[in-house]
N, C-alpha and C positions, 0 to 999 in steps of 0.2 A: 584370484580376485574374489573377494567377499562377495557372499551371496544376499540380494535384497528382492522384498517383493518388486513388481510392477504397480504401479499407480492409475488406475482405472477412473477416468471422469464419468459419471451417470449420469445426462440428460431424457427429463420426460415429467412432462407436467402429468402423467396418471400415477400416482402413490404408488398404485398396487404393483403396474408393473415394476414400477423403482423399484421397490423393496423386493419384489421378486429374484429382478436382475443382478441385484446386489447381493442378495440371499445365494444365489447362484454362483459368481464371481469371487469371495470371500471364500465358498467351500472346498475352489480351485485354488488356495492359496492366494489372490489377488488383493491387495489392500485398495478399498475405492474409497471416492470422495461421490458425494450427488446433488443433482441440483433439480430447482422442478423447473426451474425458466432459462433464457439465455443469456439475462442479466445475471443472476447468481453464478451461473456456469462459466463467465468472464472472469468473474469478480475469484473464483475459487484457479481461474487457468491462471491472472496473475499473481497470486498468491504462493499456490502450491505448484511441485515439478508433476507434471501429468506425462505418462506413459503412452495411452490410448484415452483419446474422448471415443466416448457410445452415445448416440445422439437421437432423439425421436425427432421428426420430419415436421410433422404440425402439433403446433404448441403457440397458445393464443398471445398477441401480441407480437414479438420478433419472434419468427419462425427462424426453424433446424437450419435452412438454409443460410441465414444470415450466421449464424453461429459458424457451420463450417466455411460459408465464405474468411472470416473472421478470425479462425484458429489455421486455415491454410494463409494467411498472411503474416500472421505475426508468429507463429508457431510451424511452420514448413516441414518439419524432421516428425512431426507427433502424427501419428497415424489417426484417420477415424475410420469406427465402424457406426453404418445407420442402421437402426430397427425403427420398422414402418409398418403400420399397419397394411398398407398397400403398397404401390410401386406402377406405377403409371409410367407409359413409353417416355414422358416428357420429364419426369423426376428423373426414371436412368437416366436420362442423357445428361442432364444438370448434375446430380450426385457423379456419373461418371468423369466431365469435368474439373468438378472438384477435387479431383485426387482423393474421391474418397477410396480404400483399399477394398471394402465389402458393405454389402448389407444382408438383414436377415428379416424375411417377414415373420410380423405377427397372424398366429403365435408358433414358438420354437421351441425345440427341447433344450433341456438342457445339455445336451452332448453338440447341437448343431451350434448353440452358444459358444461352447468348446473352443469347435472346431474355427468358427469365426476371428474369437479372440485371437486367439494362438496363429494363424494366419494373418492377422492385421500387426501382432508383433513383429514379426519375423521380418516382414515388410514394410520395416521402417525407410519412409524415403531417402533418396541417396545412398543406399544400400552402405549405414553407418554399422558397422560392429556395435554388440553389446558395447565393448571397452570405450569408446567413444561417447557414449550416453553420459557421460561424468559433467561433461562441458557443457553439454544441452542442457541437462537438469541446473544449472550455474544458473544462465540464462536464463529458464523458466522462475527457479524460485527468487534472483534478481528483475524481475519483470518490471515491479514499479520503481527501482532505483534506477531511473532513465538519467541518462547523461553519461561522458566520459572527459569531465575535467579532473582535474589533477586530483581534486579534493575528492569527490566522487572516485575515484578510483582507490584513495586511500582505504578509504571508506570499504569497500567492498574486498582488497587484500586483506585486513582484517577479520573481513568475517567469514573467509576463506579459510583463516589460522585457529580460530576459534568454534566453527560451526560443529565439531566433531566430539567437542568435549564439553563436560558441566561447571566448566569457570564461568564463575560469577560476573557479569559485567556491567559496567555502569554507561550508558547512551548522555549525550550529553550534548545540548542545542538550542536553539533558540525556539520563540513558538514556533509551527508552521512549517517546520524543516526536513520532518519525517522521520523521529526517531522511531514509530511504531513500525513505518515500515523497513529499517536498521533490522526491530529486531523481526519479524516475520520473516528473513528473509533468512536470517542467524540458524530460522531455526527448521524455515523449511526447504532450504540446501541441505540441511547434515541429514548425520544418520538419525534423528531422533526425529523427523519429519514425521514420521507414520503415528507417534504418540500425541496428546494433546497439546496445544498453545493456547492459554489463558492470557488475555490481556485485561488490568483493573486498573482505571483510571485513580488513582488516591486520594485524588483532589475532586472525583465527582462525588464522592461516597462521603456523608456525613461522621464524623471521627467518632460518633456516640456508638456508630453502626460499624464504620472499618474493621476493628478486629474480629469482630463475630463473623464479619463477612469472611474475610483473609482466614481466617485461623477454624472458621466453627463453631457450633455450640452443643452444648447439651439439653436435654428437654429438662424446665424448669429453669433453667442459668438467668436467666430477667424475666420480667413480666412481657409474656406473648410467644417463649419459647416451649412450645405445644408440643415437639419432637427434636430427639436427633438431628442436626444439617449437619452436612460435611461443607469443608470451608473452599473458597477458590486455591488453597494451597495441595489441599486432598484433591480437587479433579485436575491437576493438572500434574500429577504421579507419573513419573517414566519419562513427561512431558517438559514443556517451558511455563514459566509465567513470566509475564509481564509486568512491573509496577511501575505506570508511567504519574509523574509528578510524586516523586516520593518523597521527596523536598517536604511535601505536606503532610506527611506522616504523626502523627505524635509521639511522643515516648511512649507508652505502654507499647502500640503497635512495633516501632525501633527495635524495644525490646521482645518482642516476641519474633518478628523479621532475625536479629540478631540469634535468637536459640534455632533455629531453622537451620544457617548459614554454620553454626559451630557444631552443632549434633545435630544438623538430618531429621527433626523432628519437630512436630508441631502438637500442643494441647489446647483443645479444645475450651472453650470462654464457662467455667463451669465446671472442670473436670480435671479430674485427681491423677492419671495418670499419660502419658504422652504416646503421641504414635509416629512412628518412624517414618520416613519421606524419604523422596528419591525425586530432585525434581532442578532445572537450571533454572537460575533466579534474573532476570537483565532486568536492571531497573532502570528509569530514565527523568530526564530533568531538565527544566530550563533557569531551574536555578543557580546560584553558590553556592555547593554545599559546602565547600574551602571556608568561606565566610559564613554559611550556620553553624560548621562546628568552631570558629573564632565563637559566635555571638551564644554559645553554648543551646544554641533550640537544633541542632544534630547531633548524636553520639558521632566519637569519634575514632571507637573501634569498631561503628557497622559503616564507616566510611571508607576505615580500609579493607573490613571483607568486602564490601562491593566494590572496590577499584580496582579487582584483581586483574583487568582487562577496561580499558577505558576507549571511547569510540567518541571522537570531536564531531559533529555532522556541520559541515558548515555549514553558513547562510546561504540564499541566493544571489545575494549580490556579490557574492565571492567565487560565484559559478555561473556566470551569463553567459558563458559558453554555452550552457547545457538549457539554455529559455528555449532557442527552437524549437526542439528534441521536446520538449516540455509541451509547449503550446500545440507540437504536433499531434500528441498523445490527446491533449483535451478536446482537444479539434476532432478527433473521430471519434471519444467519447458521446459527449453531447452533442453533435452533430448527426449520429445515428439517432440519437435519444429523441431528442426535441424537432430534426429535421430529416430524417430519413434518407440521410445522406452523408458523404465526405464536403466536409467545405477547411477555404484555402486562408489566409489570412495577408492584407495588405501591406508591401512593403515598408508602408509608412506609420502603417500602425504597430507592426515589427519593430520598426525603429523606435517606436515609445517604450513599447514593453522592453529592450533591453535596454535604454537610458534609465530606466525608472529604480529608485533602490530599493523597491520590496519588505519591505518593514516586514510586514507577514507573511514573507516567503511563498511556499511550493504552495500551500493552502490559498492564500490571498491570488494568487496566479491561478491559479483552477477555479477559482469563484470569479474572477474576472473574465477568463475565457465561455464559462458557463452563461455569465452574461450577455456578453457580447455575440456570443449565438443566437440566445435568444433574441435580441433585439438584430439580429443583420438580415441581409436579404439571400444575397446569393454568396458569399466570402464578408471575413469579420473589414470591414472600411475603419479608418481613423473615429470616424463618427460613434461610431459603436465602442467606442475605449473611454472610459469615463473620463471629464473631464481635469478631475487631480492628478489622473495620471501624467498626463501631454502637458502642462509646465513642472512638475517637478524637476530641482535640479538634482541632481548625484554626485554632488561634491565628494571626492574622499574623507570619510571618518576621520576626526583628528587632524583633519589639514586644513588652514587658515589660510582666504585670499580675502586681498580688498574689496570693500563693499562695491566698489567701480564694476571689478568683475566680473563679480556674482551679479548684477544687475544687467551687463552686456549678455553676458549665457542664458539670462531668465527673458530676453528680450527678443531673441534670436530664437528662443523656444517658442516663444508663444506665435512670432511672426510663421516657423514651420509650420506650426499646429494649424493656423487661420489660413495656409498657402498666401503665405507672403501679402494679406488683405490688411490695407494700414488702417480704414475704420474700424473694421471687428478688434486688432491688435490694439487699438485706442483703449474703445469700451472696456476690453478684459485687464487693460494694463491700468483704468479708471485717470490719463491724463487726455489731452484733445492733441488730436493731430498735430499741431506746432509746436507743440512738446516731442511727441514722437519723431520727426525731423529734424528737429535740433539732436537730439541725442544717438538717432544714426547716424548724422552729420559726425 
């Protein structure tokens, strides 16, 4: 079996120790990640595959403990180690609890560091072999691709086939559906996880600015270029980039994207001679590119280097299987965030959010859940689901029924939504009660 580092999470709002601990850990061979909070330190657990979290105790805002509560939940096989300034009868006992494997007070050598790490390895829970670790690290670096419907699962075989190697791939979906996290996932499952991921929006970056951005410039190349930059295609060497809406690319940029893709190399906005690259390219889109390069606004030879590997992500409403699973995730999101706590979500307002067809997908569903936190009391109630949501209907795409119908489904919605109250049903359906009776009649 190939040999690879371990992956070390750093927690600890003091810089200095970070960097210390980290300074330490690197010299032992250790590749880490760090964080100063235990928002960041989530955000990097589902992202990246982590090894050991190293965690400080107090840290303003959500403390250590919530983070290992947090990572012994949803991460069970990932060992921690605490470093604390102190250690009080009442922290052992909590820390011991938690499964945590050790802690080390502040301050320590670095040999006692050592000896920590390397003992919180060894003692991965459930006494898993190294060889075993392969399936964990899946899991971790699929962390935000929640769900296992069909689509979703396609989804993830792919990037099973592909994480190992530098084909080019093209992500390909609607807004809202998650191709960024498609590729993060691409790229911190494989072996190239330890090197950079560069993500650049294409379509946020002005086109006067995109190539200089992407590619570089030379000091002097337009008015205000004072120095040398290296472009987002040079920091991300070794590594992935990202170009999500590439759809909006212009030609110049095309064609320099395209010298990239053919020779490995990229020059700078300015400059006379080219430098060499090493880098996976996954671009992404919610466009046609099929249809720009008909309408001739996309080349159509950097269509086919980037289809060398192509990823559909579907909609959500081609995956309502996977809402619960979803809503459960944003539910102890912002539920920690905003209410310092797990909250539950009401049967009936369940039953909205998977009738509903999601125009704006996985995004639109996490700003609603976000909402609906905030406004709830003790669990999200119907009340708390906006009202456009609770009469949409969800007719199938492309499938035509009589206006009769559509009007009996949309009447039988709104009656659910008001708990079967025929004035409220009146008012929102804007006809008067004897209307309403005639037509349940």
């Amino acid at each position: 079996m190939s040999y690879r580092k371990e992956n070390i999470l750093i927690v600890d709002d003091d810089i200095h120790i970070l960097e210390l601990v980290q300074r330490h850990l690197q010299a032992m061979d250790y590749h880490t990640y760090k964080a100063v909070s235990v928002k960041e330190a989530v955000s990097i657990l589902r992202d990246a595959p982590v090894d050991l979290l190293v965690t400080d105790l107090r840290m303003p805002g959500v403390d250590g403990f919530e983070l290992i509560q947090y990572a012994s939940e949803h991460y069970p096989d990932m060992p921690i180690l605490v470093v604390t300034g102190y250690i009080s009868t009442e922290n052992a006992w909590n820390i011991g609890k938690s499964g945590v494997v050790d802690y080390l007070i502040k301050p320590f050598t670095k040999e006692e560091l050592r000896a920590a790490v390397s003992k919180s390895l060894e003692n991965i829970k459930g006494d898993k072999g190294r060889e075993e670790k392969g399936k964990g690290q899946d899991e971790l670096a699929y962390g935000e691709l929640i769900g296992k419907s069909e689509g979703l699962e396609k989804v993830k075989d792919i990037i099973g086939r592909v994480r190992d190697n530098r084909a080019t791939i093209l992500i390909q979906g609607e807004s809202g559906t998650g191709k960024e996290l498609v590729a993060r996932a691409i790229h911190y499952s494989g072996k190239f996880s330890r090197e950079p991921f560069v993500a650049v929006n294409c379509g946020a970056i002005p086109e006067s600015l995109l190539e200089s951005e992407l590619f570089g410039y030379e000091k002097g190349a337009f008015t205000g270029a004072g120095e040398n930059r290296l472009g987002f295609f040079q920091a991300a060497h070794q590594g992935t980039i990202f170009l999500d809406e590439i759809g909006d690319a212009s030609f110049q940029v095309q064609n320099g994207l395209l010298r990239v893709l053919q020779e490995k190399e990229v020059t700078r906005v300015g400059a006379r001679k080219a430098q060499k690259i090493e880098v996976r390219v996954i671009a992404a889109t919610n466009s046609n590119l099929k249809e720009l390069v008909r309408q001739k606004k996309f080349r159509e030879d950097l269509y086919y280097r980037l289809t060398v590997v192509e990823i559909d992500v579907p909609p959500l409403r081609k995956r309502k299987s996977d809402i619960p699973l979803l809503v459960e995730k944003y539910l102890q999101k912002y539920g920690v965030e905003y209410k310092d706590r797990l909250l539950a979500v009401a049967p009936d307002a369940m039953d909205v959010l998977l009738r509903y067809d999601w125009p704006g997908n996985i995004r639109e569903l996490e700003n609603i859940i976000q909402r609906a936190v905030i406004m709830c009391d003790t669990r999200v109630e119907l009340k708390d689901i906006p009202e456009n949501l609770k009469y949409n209907i969800d007719f199938p795409q492309d499938v035509f029924v009589p206006l009769a119908q559509m009007e009996k489904e949309y009447i039988r919605r709104v009656l659910r939504a008001v708990d079967d109250n025929k004035t409220k049903a009146s008012e929102i359906l804007g006809i008067d009660r004897k209307t309403l009776r005639s037509k349940l009649q």
